[in-house]
N, C-alpha and C positions, 0 to 999 in steps of 0.2 A: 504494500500500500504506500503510496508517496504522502509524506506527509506536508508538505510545500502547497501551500493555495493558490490556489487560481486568484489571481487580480479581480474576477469575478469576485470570487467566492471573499477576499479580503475586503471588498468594497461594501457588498450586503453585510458582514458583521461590525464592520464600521458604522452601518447605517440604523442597525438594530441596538447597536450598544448606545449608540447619542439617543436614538428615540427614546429609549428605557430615562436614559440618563438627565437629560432634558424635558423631556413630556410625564413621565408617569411619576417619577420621584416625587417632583414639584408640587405635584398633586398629591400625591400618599401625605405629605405632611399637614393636607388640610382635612383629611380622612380621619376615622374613628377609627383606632388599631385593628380592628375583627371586621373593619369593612368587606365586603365580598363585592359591590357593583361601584363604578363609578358613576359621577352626576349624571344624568342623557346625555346633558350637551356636549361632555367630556368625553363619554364615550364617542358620540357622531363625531368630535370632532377630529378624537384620534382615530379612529377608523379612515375617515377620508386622509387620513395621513399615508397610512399603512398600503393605501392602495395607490394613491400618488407616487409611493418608494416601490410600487409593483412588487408588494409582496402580503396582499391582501388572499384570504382562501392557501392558507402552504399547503392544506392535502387536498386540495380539487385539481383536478387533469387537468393540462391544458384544452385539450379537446372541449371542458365542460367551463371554461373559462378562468381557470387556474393558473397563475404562473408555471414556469417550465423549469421545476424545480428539483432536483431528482435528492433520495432520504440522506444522501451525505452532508447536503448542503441544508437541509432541513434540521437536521440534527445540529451543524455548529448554528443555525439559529435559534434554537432550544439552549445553546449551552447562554444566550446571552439574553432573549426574552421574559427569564424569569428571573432577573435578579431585582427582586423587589418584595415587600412586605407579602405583598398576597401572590407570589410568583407561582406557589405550588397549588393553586386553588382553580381549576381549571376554568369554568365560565367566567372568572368575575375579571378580569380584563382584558377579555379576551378580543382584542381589537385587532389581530391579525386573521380572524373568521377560519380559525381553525375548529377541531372537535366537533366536523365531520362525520357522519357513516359511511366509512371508504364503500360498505359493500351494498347501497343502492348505486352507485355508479353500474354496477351488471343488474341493474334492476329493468323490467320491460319497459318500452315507449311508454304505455300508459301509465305501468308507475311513476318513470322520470316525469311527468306529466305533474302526478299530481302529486307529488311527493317530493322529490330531488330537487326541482327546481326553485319552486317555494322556498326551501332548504339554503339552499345558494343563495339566493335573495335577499336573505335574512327574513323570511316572510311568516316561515313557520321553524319552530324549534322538536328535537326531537331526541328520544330515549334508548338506548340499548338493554334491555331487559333478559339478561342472563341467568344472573346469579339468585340461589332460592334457600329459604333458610335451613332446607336438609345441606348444603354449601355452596358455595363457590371456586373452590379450588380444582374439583373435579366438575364439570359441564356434564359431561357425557354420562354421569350414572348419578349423577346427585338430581337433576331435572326430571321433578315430581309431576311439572303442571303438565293435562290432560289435553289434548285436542282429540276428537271424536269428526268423523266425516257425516255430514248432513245433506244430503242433497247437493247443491254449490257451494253450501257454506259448510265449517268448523266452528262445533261448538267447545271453547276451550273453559275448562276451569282449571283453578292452581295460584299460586300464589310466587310473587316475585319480592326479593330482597334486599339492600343494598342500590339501587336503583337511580343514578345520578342525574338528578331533574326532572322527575318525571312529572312532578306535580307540575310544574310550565311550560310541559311541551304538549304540543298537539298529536303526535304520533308518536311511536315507538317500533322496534323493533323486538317480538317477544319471539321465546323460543318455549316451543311445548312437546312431547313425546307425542308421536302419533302414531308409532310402532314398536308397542314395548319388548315384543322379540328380538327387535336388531338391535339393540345395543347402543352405539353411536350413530348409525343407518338408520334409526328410529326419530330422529330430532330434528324438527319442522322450522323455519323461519318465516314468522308472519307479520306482515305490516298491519298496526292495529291503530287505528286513530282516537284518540284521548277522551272523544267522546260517545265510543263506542258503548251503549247500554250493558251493563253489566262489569263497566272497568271502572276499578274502584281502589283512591289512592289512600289507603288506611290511615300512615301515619307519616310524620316526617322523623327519619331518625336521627336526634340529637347525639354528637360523635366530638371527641377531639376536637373536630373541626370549627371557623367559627362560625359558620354559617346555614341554613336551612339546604345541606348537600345529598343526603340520600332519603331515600322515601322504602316506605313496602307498600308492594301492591295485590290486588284479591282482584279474581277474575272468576265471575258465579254465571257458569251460562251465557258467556261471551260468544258471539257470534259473528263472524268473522269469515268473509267471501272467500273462496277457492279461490279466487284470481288474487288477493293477496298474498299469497305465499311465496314469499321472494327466493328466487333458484330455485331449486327444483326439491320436491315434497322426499324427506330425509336428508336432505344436503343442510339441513341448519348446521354441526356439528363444525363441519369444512367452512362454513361462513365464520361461523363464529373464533375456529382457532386462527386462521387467516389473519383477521382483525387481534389476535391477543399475541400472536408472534410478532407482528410487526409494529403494533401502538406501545409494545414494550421499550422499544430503541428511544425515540421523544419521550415517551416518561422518563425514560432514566437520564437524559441529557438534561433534564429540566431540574431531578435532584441534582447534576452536578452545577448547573447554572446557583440555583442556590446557594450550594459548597462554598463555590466560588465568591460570590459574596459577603457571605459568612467572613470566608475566610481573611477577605481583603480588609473588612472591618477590624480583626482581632490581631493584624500586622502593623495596621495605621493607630489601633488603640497602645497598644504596647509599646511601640515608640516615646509617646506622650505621658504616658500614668508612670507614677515615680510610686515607688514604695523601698520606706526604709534609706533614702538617699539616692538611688537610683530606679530605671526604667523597667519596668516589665521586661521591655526585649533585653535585655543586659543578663537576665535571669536563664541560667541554662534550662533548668523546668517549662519555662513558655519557649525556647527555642528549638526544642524537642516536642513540645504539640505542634507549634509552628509546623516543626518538619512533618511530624507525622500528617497534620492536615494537607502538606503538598504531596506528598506520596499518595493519599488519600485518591485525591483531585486529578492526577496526572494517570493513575490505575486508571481510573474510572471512566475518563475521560477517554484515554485510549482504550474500553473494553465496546464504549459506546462509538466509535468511529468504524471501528474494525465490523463492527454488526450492519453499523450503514452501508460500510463499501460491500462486504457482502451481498446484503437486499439488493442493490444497484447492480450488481455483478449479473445476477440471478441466479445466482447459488445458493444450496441449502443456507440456510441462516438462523435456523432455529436454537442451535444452540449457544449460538453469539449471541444471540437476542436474549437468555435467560443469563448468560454471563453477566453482558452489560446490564441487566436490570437487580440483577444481584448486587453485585461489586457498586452500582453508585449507589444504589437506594441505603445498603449500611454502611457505606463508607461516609457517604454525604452527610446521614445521621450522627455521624462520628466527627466530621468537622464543623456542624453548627451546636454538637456537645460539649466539643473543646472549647468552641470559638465563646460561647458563652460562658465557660469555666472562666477564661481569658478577661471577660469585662467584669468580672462578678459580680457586686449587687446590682448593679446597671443590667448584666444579661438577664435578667429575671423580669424587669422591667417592662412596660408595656410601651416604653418611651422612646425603647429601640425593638427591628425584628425578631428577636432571638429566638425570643418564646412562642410567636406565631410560628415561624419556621420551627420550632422543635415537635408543634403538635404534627402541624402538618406532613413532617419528615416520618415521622413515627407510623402516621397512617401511611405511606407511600411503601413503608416494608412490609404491608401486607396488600398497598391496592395493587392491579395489574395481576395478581398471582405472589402470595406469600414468599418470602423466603426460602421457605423450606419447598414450596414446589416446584422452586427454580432449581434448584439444585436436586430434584426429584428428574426434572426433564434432564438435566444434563447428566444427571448418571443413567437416567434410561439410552441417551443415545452415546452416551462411552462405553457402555457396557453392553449394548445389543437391544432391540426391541420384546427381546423374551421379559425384559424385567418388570415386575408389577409393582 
C-alpha cells in the first residue's frame, strides 16, 4: 500500500480539517455539552458548505449523484470529520449527508422511486432495523421476528432492538425470518414505512449516550406488500453482512478521528500545567501515556487504511475490517482515558470533551459488533470456516 497522498486526496483533508476547525468548533462553544443537533440554520448552513467543497453524500454513487469518492479517501475523511465534542454521535452533525443505506442503491426502479430518492434529498429519513433483544451480535440465528406470506403481502410480527432513529424516520429497513428451516437462507429484507398500521415505536432507550439515540420496536400484524422486499426473498442475511463489513472501516476511522483529538489536547495541556515547579510534559509518567496514546493512534490508524485499500482493491476484506474496528475502537478508548487522566479535574468536567467522548467511546466497543465478535470473525477466518 503506498502511503504518500495524492494532492487530491491532501487537498480534501485540508479542507475537512479547517471546516471542523472553523465552522463546527465555533459553534460547539455556544452548545449545551450533551447537544446532539445543531440550530437549523446552522445546520443549512453548513450543509450548503459541504457541498460547495463537493463533498456533500460521501456514500452515495456517483451514478446517484454522489461524489467520486472511492473508501480510502473516505476513510482519511473520517479520520478528520469527527474531531469535535459530538464527533462520535452519528446524526447530530451530520452535514456531510452521510448514514446512508448503501443497500437501497440495488433497490428496484420503483423503490429508488419512492424511497432512495426522497432519501438523497434529504426529504425523508430512515432506519436499519436489525438487531432484536434475543441479540445483536449474531443476525442470522438470534432474528426472532416473524414474516408469514399472505397473499401479496407479509404479515410480520417481532420485535426490534437497539434501533438508531427510528422514532424520526419514515421508513426502515426490517429484517424478519421467513424461513425458519434455512438458517441464514431464511432472513427476509423488507422496506416498511413508519406508518405502517401495526409498527409501533415502544420506547426510546436511554444509554451512555446523550441523547434520544436508540428506540425498541413491536411489530403486531404488520403488513407489509410483497413488492417491498428489497433483493431477493432470503437474501436479507447477505444485505445485511455487506453493510456490517464495510460500515465497520468509517466507524473505526471516526474512533481514531477522536483519539486524535483527545490526544492533541492532552500534549498542548501538558506543556502548560506546572505541578510541583514544573510541566506535566517534563514528567516521564505523562511522557509514557503520551507515547503510548501515539502508538495507540498510528496502530489504528494504519489497521483502518489497510481495510480501505483492500475494499477499493476488491479483495476479501472482511477480516481487515474486524481488525480495524477492533484495534481503534479500544485503543481510541485508551487514549481519551489517558488523555483525561492527563487534564485531571478539568477531564471530568463538562467544560471540556472528555467525558462526552468517554461515554461515547465506550459504546463504540460494542456498536458495529462487540469486541469480542470481532475477534470471533477473525479467528473464524484464520483458522478455517469449520469454527463455531
Amino acid at each position: 500500500m503506498d502511503f504518500e497522498l495524492s494532492e487530491e486526496q491532501k487537498m480534501i483533508v485540508d479542507m475537512c480539517r479547517r471546516f471542523v476547525r472553523e465552522e463546527i468548533l465555533p459553534l460547539e462553544d455556544k452548545l449545551d455539552p450533551d447537544a446532539d443537533e445543531l440550530e437549523p440554520e446552522d445546520f443549512t448552513r453548513l450543509s450548503q458548505i459541504t457541498k460547495d467543497m463537493g463533498l456533500f453524500g460521501l456514500d452515495t454513487p456517483p451514478e446517484f449523484g454522489g461524489p467520486d469518492i472511492n473508501l480510502l479517501t473516505r476513510t482519511l475523511i473520517a479520520f478528520e470529520i469527527s474531531q469535535h465534542r459530538a464527533g462520535l454521535y452519528a446524526p447530530s452533525y451530520n452535514v456531510f449527508g452521510g448514514a446512508s443505506q448503501a443497500q437501497l442503491f440495488e433497490a428496484t426502479d420503483a423503490q429508488k422511486e419512492k424511497y432512495l430518492y426522497p432519501m438523497l434529498r434529504g426529504e425523508k429519513k430512515v432506519f436499519f432495523g436489525l438487531s432484536e433483544p434475543s441479540g445483536g451480535s449474531d443476525p442470522a440465528r438470534a432474528i426472532q421476528t416473524r414474516a408469514v406470506r399472505d397473499g401479496d403481502d407479509w404479515i410480520i410480527n417481532g420485535q426490534k432492538l437497539w434501533i438508531s432513529g427510528a422514532d424520526k424516520a419514515d421508513y426502515g429497513l426490517v429484517f424478519a425470518r421467513t424461513d425458519p428451516s434455512k438458517g441464514r437462507g431464511g432472513v427476509t429484507c423488507f422496506i416498511v414505512d413508519a406508518d405502517t398500521p401495526g409498527f409501533h415505536v415502544r420506547r426510546i432507550v436511554h444509554t451512555l449516550r446523550s441523547s434520544r439515540y436508540a428506540t425498541e420496536l413491536q411489530f403486531e400484524d404488520m403488513r407489509v406488500p410483497h413488492e417491498n422486499i428489497l433483493g431477493e426473498e432470503g437474501g436479507g442475511f447477505a444485505i445485511a453482512n455487506d453493510r456490517l463489513s464495510r460500515q465497520r472501516i468509517p466507524y473505526a476511522a471516526a474512533c481514531v478521528s477522536v483519539a486524535i483529538a483527545a490526544h492533541e489536547r492532552a500534549i498542548e495541556y501538558s506543556k502548560i500545567r506546572e505541578t510541583f515547579g514544573a510541566t506535566l510534559a517534563s514528567r516521564q509518567g505523562i511522557q509514557w501515556m503520551l507515547v503510548e496514546n501515539e502508538i495507540d493512534i498510528r496502530q489504528a490508524r494504519l489497521m483502518c487504511l489497510e481495510a480501505a485499500a483492500k475494499a477499493d482493491a476488491g479483495v476479501p476484506f472482511r477480516t481487515e475490517a474486524a481488525i480495524a474496528k477492533y484495534v481503534a475502537a479500544e485503543s481510541s478508548f485508551r487514549v481519551v482515558d489517558r488523555s483525561m487522566q492527563i487534564h485531571g479535574g478539568l477531564g471530568v468536567a463538562k467544560d471540556l470533551p472528555f467525558e462526552r467522548w468517554f461515554r461515547e467511546m465506550r459504546i463504540r466497543r460494542i456498536g458495529e459488533g462487540p469486541s469480542e465478535v470481532q475477534k470471533h470473525v477473525i479467528a473464524r477466518d484464520i483458522l478455517g470456516a469449520g469454527l463455531r
